[in-house]
C-alpha atoms as one frame of an Amber mdcrd trajectory, in Angstrom:
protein
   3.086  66.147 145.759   5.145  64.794 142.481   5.194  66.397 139.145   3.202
  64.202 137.118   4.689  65.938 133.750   8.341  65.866 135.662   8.103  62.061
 135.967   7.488  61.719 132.276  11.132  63.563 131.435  13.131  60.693 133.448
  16.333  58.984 132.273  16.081  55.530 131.584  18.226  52.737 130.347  17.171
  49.713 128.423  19.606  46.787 128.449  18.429  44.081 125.897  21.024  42.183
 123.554  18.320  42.123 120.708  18.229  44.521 118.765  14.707  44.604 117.778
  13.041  44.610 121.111  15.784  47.467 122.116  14.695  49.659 119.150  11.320
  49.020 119.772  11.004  49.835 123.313  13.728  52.558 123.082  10.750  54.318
 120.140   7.891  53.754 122.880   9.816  55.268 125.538  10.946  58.512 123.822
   7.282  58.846 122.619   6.331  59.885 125.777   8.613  61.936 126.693  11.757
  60.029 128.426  14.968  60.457 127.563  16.468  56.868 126.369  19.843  55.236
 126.519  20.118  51.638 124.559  22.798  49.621 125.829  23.221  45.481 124.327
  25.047  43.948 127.067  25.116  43.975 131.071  29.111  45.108 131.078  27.906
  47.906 128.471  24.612  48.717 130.918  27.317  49.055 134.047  29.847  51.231
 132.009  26.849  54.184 131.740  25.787  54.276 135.214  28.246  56.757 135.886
  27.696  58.888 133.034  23.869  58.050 132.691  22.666  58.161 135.980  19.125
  56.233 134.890  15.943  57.461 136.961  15.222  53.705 136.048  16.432  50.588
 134.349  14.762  48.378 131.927  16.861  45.149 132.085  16.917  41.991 129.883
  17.920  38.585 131.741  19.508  36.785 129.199  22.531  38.445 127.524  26.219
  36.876 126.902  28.454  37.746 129.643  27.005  39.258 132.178  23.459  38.700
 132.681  20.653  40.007 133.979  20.898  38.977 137.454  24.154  40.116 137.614
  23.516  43.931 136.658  20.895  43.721 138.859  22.972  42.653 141.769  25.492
  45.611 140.881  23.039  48.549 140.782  21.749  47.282 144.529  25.117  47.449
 145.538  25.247  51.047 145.275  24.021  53.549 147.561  21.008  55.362 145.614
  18.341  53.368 145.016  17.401  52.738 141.083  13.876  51.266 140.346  14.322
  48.048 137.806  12.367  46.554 136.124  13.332  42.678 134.555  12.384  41.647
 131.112  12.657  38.275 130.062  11.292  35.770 127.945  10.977  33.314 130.635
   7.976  31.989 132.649   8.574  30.366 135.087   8.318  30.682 139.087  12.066
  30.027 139.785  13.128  32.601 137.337  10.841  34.894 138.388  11.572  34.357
 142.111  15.736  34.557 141.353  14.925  38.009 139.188  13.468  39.126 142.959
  15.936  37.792 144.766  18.601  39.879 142.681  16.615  42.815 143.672  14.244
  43.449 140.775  11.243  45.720 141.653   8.965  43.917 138.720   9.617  40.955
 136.844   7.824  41.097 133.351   7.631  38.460 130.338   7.821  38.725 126.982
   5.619  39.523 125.099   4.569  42.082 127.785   1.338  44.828 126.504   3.274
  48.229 126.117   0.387  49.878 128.232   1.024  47.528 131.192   4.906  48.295
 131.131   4.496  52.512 130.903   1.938  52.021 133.985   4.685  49.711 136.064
   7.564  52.363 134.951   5.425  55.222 136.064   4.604  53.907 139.275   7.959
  52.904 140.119   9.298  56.561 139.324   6.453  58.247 141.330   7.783  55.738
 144.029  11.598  56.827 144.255  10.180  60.624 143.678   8.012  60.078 146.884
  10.987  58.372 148.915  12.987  61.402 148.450  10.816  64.306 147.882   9.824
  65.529 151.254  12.388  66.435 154.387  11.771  64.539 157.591  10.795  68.178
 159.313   7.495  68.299 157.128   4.223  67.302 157.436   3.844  63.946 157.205
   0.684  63.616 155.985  -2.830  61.644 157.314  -1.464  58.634 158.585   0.765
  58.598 161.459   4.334  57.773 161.336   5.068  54.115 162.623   7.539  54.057
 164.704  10.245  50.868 165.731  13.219  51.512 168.148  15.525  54.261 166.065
  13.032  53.710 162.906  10.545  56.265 161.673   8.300  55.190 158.862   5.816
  57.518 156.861   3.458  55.485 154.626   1.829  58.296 152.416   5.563  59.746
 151.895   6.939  56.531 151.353   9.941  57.083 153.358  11.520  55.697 156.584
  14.456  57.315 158.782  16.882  55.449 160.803  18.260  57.986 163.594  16.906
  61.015 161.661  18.853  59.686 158.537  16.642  58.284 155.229  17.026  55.055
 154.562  17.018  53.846 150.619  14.847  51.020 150.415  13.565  49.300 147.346
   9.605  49.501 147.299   9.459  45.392 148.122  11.859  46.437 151.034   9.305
  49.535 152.055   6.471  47.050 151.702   7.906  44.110 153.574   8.918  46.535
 156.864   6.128  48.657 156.491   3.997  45.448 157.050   6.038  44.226 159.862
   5.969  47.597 161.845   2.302  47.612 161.543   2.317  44.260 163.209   4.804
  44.115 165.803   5.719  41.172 167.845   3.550  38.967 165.480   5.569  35.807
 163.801   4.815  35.739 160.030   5.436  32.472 157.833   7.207  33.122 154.619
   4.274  31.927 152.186   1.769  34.680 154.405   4.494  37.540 153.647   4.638
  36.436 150.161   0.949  36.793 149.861   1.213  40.022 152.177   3.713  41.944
 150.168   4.200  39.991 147.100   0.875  39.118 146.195   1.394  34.955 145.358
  -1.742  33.225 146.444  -0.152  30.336 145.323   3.257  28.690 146.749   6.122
  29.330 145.600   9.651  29.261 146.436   9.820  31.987 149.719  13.840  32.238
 149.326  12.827  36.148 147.914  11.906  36.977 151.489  15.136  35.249 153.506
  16.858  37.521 150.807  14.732  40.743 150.924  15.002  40.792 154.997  18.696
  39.754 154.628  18.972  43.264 152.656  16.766  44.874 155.525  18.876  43.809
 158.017  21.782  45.298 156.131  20.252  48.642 156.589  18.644  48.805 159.978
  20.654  46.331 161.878  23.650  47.828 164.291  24.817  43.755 163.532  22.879
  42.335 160.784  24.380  39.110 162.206  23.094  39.462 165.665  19.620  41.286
 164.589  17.711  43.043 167.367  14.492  44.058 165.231  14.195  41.608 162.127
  14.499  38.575 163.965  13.859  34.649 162.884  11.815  32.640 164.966  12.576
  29.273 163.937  10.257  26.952 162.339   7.985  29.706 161.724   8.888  32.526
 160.535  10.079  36.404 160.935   8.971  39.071 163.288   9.680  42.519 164.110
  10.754  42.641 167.940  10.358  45.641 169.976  13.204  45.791 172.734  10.363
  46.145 175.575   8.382  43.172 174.432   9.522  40.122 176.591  10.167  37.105
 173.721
């Protein structure tokens, strides 16, 4: 189970070049119990990580220098998954769809209700708290593991193993395999994943998937160039290929 009250007591970093909205979200934050750091630039944002170590990062797109994107792109480059969360004035699909492609969790626009963000940060901390909370020797709960070659995937725990070792996935990541595994074998066009895992009833640009599964093959793939599970079946679509199914 995760500590409710322990989730409320999590680091997290706000990157935002205005002052104002900084100040203002830095005041919300604290007044429920996180502990804040304000940083006004992406460069400044990296510099902390170190020092910081944010449970989660609250991260402005726009910002002289480095933006947005960029920061974004960093923190996935490192080994421990952070939850982030992108704020932006922008509205538009193609910004929203390159925030997801850098490997935002949420993309939110300003002016966002303050109620609406605590719920997204909350859930997005209960999230990493599941994914490494419980060992792989413990009960895994109702629902049976699904299984995939070397993978092991819990859904309640929110956690997957690759030869006994946890993998760290962002929750799109989770989502996006999760749905695959239950569904092996089956080809799935990029606009029915979108409205699978990302919720768009709508079209929209599908290069967020190419990207997410290009990260998935990073981490389950013995060649991510040669892929064995995550394959493309051109034309159509991805699947997740079991080595005894005949293609």
């Amino acid at each position: 189970m995760v500590d409710e009250q322990a989730l409320m007591s999590k680091r997290i970093l706000v990157v935002d070049d205005e002052p104002k909205i900084a100040s203002a979200l830095a005041v919300l934050l604290r007044s429920v119990g996180y502990a804040v750091n304000v940083q006004p630039n992406g460069a400044a944002a990296i510099a902390q990580l170190p020092a910081f170590l944010p449970d989660l990062v609250l991260l402005d797109v726009t910002m002289p220098g480095m933006d947005g994107y960029a920061v974004c792109r960093h923190i996935r480059g490192q080994e421990v998954y952070t939850p982030i969360i992108m704020l932006t004035a922008r509205d538009e699909t193609a910004e929203k769809v390159a925030g997801l492609e850098s490997g935002a969790d949420v993309y939110m626009t300003k002016p966002f209700d303050s109620g609406e963000l605590l719920a997204q940060i909350k859930a997005l901390l209960r999230f990493a708290e599941q994914h490494t909370a419980v060992s792989p020797d413990q009960s895994p709960g109702n629902k049976l593991p699904l299984t995939a070659g070397s993978l092991t995937l819990y859904p309640e725990r929110q956690q997957i193993f690759l030869h006994q070792q946890e993998l760290s996935l962002t929750p799109k990541e989770f989502e996006l395999l999760e749905f695959l595994m239950q569904h092996p074998g089956q080809v799935f066009g990029r606009q029915t994943l979108l409205r699978q895992v990302w919720g768009y009833d709508a079209p929209v640009d599908s290069r967020v998937v190419d990207t997410t599964i290009q990260r998935l093959r990073a981490k389950i793939e013995a060649d991510p160039a040669h892929p064995e599970l995550l394959q493309t079946v051109r034309g159509f679509g991805y699947r997740l290929q079991l080595s005894d199914m005949k293609t």
